[in-house]
Backbone bond lengths (Angstrom), bond angles and torsions (degrees), N, CA, C in turn:
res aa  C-N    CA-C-N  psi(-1)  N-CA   C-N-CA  omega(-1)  CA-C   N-CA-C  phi
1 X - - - 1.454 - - 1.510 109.03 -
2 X 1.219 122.38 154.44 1.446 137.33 179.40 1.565 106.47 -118.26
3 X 1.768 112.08 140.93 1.305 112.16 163.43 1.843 104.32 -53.74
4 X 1.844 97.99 -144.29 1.702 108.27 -170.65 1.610 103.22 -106.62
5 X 1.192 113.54 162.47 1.208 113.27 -179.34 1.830 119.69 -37.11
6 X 1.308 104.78 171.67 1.640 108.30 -165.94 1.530 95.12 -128.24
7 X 1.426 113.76 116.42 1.340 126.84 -169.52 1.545 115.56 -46.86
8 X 1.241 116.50 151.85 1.747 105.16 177.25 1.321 105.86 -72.62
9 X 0.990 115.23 -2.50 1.936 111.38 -173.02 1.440 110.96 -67.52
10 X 1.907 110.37 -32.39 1.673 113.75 -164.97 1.872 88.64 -86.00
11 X 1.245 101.14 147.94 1.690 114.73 149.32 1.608 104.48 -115.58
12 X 1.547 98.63 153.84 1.189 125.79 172.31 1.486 141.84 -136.33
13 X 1.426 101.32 94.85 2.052 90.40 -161.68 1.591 98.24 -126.75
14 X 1.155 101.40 115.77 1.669 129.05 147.69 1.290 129.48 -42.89
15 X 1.471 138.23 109.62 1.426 119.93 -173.67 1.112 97.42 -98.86
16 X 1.697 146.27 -45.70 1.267 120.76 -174.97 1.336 105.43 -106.61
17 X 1.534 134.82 11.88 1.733 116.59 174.32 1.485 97.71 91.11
18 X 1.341 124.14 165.88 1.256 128.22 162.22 1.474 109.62 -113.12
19 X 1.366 96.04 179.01 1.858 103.93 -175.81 1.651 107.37 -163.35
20 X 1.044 94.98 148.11 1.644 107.32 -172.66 1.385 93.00 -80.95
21 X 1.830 133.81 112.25 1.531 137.02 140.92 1.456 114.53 -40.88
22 X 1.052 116.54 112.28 1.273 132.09 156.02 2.027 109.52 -62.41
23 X 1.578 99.60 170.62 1.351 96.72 172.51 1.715 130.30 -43.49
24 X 1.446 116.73 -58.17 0.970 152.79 -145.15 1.790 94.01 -68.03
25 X 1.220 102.76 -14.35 1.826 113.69 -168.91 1.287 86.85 -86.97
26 X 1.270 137.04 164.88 1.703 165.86 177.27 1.708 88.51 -81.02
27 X 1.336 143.87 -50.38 1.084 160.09 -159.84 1.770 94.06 -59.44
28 X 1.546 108.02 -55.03 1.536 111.75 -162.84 1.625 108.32 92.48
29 X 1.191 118.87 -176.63 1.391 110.54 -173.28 1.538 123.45 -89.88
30 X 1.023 112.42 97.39 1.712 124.74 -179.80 1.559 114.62 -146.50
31 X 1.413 113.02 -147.12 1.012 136.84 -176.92 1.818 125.34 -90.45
32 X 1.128 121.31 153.99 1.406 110.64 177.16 1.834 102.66 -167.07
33 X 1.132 104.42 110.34 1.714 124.09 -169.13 1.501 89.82 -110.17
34 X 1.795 121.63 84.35 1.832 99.97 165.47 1.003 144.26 -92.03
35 X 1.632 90.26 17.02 1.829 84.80 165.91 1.818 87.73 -171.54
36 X 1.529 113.83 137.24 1.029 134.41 171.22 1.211 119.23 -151.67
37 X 1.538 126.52 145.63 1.294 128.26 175.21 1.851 101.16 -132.05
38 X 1.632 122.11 160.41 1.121 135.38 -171.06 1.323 105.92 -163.33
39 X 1.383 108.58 127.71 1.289 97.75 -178.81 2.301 94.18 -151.09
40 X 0.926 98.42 143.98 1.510 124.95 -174.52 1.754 109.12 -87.29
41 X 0.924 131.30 89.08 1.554 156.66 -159.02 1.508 95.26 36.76
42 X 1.364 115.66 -96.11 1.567 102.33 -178.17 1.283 126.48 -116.96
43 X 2.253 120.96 28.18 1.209 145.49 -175.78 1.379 84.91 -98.92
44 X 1.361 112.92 121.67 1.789 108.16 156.96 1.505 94.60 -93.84
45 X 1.506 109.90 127.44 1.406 135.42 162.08 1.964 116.95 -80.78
46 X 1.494 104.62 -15.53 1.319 105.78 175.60 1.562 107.54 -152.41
47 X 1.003 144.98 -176.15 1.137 148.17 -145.63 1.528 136.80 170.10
48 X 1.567 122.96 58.37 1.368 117.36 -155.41 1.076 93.77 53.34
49 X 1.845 135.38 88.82 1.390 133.59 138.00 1.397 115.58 -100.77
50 X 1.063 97.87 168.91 1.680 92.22 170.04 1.850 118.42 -133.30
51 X 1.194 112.56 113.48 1.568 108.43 -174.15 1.483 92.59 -100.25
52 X 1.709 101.86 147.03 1.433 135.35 166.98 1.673 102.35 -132.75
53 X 1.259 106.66 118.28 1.849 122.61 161.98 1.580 98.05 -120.22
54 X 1.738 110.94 129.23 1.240 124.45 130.40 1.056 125.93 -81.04
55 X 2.038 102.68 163.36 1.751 97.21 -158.17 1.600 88.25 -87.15
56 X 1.534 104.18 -178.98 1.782 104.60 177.61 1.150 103.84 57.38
57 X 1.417 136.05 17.41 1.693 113.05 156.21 1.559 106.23 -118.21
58 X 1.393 102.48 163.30 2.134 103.36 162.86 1.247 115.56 -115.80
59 X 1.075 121.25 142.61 1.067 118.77 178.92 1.708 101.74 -134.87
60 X 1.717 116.79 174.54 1.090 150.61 -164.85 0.844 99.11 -146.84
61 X 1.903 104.47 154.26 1.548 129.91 -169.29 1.647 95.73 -132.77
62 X 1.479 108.27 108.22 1.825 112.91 172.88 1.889 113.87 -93.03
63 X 1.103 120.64 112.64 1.400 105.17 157.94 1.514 106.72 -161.70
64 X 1.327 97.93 -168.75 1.839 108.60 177.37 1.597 103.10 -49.78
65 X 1.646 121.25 168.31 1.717 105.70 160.22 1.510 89.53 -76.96
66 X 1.253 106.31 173.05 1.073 148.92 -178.34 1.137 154.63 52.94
67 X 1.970 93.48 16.24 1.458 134.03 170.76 1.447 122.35 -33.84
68 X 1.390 99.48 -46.67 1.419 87.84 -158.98 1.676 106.81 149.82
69 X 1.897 115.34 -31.33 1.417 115.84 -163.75 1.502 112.93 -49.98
70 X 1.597 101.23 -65.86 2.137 103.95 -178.54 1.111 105.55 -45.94
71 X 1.368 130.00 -57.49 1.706 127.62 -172.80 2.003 120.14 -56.93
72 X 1.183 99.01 -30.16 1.357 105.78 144.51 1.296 140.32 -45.41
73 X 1.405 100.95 -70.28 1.498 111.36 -175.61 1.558 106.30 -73.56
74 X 1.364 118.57 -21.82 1.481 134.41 158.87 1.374 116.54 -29.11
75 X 1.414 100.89 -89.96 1.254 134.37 165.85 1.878 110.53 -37.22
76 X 1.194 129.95 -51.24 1.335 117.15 177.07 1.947 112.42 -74.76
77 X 1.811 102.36 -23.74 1.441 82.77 -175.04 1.600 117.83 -75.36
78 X 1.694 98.47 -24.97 1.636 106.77 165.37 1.374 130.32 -82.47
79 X 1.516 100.46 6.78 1.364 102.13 151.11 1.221 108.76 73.69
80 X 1.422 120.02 6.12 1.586 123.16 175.13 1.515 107.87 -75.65
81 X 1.135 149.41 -16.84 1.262 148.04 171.45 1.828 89.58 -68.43
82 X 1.405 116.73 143.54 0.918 140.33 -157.92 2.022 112.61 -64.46
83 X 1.348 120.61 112.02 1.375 96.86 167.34 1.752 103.00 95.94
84 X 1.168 110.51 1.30 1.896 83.56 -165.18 1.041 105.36 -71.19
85 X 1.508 129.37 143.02 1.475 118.61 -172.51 1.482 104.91 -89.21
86 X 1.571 106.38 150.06 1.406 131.81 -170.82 1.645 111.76 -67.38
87 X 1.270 106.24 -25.57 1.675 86.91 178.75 1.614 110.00 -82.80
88 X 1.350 111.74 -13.13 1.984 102.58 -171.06 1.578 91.95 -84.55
89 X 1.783 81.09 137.14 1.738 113.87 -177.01 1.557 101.01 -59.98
90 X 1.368 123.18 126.08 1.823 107.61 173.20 1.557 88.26 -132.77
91 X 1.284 105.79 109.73 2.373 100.23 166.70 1.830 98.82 -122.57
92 X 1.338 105.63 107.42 1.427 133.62 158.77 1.427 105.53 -62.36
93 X 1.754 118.27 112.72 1.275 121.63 171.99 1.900 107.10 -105.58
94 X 1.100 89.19 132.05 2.151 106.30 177.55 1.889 90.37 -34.16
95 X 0.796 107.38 164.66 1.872 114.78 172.85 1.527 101.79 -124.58
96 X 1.331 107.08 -14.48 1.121 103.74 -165.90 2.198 98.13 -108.50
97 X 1.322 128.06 123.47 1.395 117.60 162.06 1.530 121.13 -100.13
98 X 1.109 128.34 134.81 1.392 148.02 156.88 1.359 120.14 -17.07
99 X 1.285 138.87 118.54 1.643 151.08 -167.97 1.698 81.83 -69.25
100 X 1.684 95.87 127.38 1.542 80.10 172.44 1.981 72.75 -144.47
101 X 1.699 95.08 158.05 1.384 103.93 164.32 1.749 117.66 -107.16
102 X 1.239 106.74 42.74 1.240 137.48 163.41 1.661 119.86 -76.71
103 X 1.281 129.56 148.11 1.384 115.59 -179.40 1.707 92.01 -105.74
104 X 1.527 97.35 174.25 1.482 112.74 -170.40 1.556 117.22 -81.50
C-alpha cells in the first residue's frame, strides 16, 4: 500500500537508484538508496543523502517539524525515490487523526 499523492511542489532525484542488499552486504537484507536529494519548491529538505533499511528492523525519524521526516516517508511509500522495488510491503499511516466526538 502507498500513502496519498505527493504534492507537485516536492522534487525528487536519485543519483544512483536504489537496490535491494542481499545477504552478502554488511547491511543484511534490506534496502539501500545512495544517494538522494528532495527538496520542497526552493527549501532542499535533503541533499545527497543516503538511506540504508534492514529487513526485520523499525525504525523512527527524530527532528525539528518541518525537516523533511513525512515528506520522506511520503516519498518512499510513493515510491518516487528512484527504483523502489515493487514487491516490498510500504503502508504510510496519517500521523495526524481526526477530532472525533467518539470515545476511544
Amino acid at each position: 500500500s502507498s500513502g496519498g499523492a505527493i504534492g507537485s511542489q516536492f522534487v525528487a532525484t536519485s543519483d544512483g537508484g536504489s537496490r535491494v542488499v542481499q545477504s552478502a552486504s554488511s547491511l543484511g537484507d534490506g534496502l539501500e538508496i545512495p544517494s538522494f536529494s528532495i527538496r520542497a519548491g526552493s527549501v532542499e529538505l535533503f541533499t545527497n543523502a543516503r538511506l540504508s533499511l534492514k529487513k526485520g528492523r523499525k525504525y523512527g525519524f527524530l527532528g525539528p517539524n518541518g525537516r523533511g521526516k513525512s515528506t520522506l516517508l511520503a516519498h518512499i511509500a510513493n515510491r518516487a525515490l528512484a527504483n523502489i522495488p515493487a514487491g516490498l510491503s510500504i503502508l504510510l499511516v496519517a500521523q495526524e487523526a481526526r477530532a472525533s466526538s467518539a470515545s476511544a
